[in-house]
Backbone as JSON, one array per atom type, in Angstrom:
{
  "sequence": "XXXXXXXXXXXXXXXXXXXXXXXXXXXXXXXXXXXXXXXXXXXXXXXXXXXXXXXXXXXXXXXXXXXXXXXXXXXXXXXXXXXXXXXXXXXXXXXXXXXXXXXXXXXXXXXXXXXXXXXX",
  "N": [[-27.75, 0.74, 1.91], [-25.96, -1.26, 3.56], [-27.16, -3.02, 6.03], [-26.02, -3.55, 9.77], [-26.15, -5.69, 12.57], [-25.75, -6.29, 16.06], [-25.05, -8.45, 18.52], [-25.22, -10.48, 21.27], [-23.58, -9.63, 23.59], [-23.47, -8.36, 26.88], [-23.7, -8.47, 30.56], [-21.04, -9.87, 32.38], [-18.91, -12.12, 34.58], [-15.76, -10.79, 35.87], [-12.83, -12.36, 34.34], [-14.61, -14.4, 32.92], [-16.3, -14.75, 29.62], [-17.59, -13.97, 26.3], [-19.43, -13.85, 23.16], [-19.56, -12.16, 20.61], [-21.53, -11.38, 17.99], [-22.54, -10.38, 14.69], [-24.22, -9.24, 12.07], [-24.97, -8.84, 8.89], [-27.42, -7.48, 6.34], [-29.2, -6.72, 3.57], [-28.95, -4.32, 0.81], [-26.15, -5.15, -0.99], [-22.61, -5.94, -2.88], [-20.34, -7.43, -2.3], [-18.87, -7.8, 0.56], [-16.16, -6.56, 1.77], [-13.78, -6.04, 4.33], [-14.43, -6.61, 7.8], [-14.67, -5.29, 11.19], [-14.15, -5.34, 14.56], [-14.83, -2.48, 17.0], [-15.0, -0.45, 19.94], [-15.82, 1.51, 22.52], [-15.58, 2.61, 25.76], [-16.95, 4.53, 28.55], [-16.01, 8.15, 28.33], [-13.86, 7.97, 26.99], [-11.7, 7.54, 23.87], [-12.89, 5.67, 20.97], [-12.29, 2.35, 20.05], [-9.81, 0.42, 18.07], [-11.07, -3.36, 18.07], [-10.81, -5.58, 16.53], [-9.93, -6.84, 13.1], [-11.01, -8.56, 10.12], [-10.1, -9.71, 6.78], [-11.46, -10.32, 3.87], [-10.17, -12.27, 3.2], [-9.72, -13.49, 5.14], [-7.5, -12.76, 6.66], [-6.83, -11.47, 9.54], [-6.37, -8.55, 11.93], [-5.14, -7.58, 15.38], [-5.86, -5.66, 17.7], [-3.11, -4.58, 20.18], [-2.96, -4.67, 22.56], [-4.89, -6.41, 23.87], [-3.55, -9.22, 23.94], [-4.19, -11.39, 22.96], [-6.57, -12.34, 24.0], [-8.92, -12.18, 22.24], [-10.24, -13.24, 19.48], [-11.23, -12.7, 16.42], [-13.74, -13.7, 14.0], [-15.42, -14.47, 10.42], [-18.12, -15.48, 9.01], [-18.76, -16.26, 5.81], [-20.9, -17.2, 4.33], [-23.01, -16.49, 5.62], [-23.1, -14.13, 5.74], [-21.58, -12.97, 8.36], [-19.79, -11.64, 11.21], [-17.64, -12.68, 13.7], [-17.0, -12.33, 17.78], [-14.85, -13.76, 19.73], [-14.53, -13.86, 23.0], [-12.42, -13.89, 25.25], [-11.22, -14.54, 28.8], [-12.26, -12.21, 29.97], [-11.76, -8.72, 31.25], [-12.25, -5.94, 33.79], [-11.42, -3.48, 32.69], [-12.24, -4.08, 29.78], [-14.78, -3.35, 29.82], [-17.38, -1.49, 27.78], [-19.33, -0.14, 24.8], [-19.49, -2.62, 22.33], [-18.89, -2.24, 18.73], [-19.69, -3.37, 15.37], [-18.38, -3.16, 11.89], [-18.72, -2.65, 8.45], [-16.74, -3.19, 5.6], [-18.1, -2.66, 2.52], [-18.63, -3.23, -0.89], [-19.75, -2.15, -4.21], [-21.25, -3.12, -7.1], [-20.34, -1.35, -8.88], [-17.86, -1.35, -8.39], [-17.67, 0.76, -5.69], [-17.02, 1.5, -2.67], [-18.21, 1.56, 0.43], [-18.55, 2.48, 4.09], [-20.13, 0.74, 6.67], [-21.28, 1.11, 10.21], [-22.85, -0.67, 12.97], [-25.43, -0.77, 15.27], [-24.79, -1.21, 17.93], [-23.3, -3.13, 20.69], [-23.89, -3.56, 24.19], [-21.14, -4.59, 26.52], [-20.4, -5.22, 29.82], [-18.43, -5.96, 32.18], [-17.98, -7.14, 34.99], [-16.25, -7.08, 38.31]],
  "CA": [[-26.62, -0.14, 1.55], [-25.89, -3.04, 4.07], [-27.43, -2.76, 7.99], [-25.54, -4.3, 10.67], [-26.85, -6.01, 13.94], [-24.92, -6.94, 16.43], [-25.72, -9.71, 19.36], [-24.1, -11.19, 22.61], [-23.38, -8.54, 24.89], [-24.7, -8.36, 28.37], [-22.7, -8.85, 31.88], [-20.22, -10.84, 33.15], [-17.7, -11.73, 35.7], [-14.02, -11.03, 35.4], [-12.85, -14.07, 33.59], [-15.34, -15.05, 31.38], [-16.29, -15.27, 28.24], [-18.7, -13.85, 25.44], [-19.46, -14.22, 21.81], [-20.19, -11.58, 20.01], [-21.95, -11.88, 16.85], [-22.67, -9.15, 13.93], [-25.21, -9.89, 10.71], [-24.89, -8.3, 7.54], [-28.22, -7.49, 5.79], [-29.71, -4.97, 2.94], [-28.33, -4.15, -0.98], [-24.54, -5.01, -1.91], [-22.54, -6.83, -3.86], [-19.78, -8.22, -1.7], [-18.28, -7.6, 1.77], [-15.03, -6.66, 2.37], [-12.98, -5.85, 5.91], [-15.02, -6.63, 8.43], [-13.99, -5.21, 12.54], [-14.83, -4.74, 15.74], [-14.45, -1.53, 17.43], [-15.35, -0.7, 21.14], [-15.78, 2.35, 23.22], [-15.81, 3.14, 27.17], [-17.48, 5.97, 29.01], [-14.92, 8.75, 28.79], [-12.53, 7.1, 26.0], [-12.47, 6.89, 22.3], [-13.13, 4.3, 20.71], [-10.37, 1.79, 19.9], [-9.87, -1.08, 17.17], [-10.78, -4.29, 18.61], [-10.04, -6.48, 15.74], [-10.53, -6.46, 11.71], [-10.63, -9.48, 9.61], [-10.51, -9.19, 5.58], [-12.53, -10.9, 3.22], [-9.53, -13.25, 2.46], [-9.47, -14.45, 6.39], [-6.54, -12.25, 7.88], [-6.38, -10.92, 11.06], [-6.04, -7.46, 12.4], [-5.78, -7.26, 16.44], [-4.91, -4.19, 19.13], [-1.73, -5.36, 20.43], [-3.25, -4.68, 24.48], [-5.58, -7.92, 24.21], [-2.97, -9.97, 24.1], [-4.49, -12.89, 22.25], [-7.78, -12.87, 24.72], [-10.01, -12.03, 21.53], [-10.36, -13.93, 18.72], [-12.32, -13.09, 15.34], [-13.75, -15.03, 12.67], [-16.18, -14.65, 9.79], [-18.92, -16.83, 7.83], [-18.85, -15.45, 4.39], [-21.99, -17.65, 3.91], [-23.85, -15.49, 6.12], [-22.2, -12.64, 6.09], [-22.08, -12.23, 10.12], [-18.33, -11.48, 11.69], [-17.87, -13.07, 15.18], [-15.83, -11.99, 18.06], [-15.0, -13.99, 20.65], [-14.01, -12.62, 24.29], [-11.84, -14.66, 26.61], [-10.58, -13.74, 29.96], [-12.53, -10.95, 30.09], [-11.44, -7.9, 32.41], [-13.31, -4.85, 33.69], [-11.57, -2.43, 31.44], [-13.03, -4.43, 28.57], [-16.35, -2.98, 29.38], [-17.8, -0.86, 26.77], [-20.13, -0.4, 23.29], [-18.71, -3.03, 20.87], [-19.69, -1.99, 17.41], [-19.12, -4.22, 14.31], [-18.45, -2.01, 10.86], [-18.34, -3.4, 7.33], [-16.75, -2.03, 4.34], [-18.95, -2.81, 1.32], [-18.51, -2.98, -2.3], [-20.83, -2.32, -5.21], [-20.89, -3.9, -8.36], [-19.37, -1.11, -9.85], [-16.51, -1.03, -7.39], [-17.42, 2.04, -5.17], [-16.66, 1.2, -1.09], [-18.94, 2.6, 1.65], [-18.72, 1.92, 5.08], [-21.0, 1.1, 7.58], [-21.75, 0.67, 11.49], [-24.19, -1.38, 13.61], [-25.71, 0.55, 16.88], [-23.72, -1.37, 18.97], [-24.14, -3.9, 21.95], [-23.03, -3.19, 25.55], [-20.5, -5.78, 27.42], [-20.09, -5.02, 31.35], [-17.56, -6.86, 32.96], [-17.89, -6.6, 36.8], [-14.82, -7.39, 39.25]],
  "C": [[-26.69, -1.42, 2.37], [-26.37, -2.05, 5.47], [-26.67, -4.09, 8.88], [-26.09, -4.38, 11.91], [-26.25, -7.02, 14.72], [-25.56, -7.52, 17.35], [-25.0, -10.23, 20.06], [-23.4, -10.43, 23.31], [-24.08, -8.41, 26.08], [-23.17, -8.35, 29.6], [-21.91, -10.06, 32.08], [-19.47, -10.57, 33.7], [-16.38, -11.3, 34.93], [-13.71, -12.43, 35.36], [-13.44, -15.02, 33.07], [-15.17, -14.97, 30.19], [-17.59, -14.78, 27.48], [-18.61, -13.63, 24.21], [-20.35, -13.38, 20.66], [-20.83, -11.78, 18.6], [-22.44, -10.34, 15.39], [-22.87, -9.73, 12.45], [-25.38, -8.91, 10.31], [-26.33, -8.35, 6.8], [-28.73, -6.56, 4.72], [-28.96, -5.77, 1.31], [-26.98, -4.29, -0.64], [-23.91, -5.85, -2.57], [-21.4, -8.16, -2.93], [-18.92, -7.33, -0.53], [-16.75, -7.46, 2.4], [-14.35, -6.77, 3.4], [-14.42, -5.65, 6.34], [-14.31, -6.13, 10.14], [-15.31, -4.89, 13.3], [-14.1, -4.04, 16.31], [-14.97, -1.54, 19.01], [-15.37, 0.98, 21.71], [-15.87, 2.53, 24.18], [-16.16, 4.38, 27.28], [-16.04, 6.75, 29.01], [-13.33, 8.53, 27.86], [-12.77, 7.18, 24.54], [-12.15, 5.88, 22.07], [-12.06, 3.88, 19.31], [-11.11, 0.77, 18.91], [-10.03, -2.0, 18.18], [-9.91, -4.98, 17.92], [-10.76, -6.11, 14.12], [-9.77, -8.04, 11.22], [-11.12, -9.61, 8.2], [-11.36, -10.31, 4.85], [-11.73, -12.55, 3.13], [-9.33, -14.1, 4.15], [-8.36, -13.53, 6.77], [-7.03, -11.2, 8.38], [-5.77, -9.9, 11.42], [-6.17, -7.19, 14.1], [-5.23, -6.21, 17.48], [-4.1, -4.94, 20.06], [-2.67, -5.92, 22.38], [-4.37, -5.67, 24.68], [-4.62, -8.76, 24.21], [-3.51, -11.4, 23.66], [-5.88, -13.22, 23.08], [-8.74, -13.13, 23.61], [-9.65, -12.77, 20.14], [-11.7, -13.42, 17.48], [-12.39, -13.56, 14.08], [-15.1, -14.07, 11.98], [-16.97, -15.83, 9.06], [-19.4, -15.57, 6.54], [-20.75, -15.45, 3.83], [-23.41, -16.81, 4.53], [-23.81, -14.61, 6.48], [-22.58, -12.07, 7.49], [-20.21, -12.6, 10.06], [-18.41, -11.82, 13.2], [-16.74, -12.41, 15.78], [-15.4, -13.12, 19.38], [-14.0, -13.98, 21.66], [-13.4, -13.75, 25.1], [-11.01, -14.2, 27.75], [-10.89, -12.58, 30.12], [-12.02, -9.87, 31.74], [-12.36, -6.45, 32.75], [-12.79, -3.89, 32.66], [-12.06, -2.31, 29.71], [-14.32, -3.86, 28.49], [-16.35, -1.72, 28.19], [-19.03, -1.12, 25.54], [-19.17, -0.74, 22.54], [-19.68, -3.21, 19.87], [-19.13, -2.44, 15.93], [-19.43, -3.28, 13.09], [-17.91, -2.94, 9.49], [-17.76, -2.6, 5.71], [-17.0, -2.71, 2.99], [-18.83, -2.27, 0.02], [-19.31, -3.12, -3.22], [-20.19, -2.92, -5.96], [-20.12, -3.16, -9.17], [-17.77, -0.73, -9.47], [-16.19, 0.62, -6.31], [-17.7, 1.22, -3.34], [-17.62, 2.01, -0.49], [-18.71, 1.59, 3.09], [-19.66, 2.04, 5.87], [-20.86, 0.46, 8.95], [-23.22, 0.45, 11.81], [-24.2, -0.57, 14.7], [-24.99, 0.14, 17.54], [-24.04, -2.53, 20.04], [-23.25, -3.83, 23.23], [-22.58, -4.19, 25.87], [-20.24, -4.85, 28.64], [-19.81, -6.02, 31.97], [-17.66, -6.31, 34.59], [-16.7, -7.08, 37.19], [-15.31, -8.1, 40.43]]
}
């Protein structure tokens, strides 16, 4: 169906900043809800954010406006981007797309994931 690959994860301080990125590739017809999810050692894994085909905005109340995401339709990639980062932000953030055939049947899928580690 569609493969996802996500991009821009790595280290940083407390109070930075990073830009995640997540590209859409493979068979479908068109792309619906797009999110980012996240996981920590020891935790399940939480909504970051979800943003629908039409442009609105889904975000977990406990960011408080740090995160921000967007899509390009044109290239079907979903961005996220991280501000004021804190250590409990660390984790695998994993971008998931829910995909529609032509004859209107939904599947979802996840990308492997890309690590962020916030130090203190």
């Amino acid at each position: 169906q569609v493969q996802l690959v996500e991009s821009g994860g790595g280290l940083v301080q407390a109070g930075g900043s990073l830009r995640l990125s997540c590209a859409a590739s493979g068979s479908f017809f068109v792309i619906n809800d797009m999110g980012w999810y996240r996981q920590a050692p020891g935790k399940q894994r939480e909504l970051v954010a979800s943003v629908t085909s039409g442009g609105s905005t889904n975000y977990a109340v406990s960011l408080k406006g740090r995160f921000t995401i967007s899509r390009d339709n044109a290239k079907n990639t979903v961005y996220l981007q991280m501000n004021s980062l804190k250590p409990e932000d660390t984790g695998v953030y994993s971008c998931n797309a829910d995909v529609r055939s032509r004859t209107g049947f939904v599947s979802t899928s996840w990308g492997q994931g890309t690590q962020v580690t916030v130090s203190s």
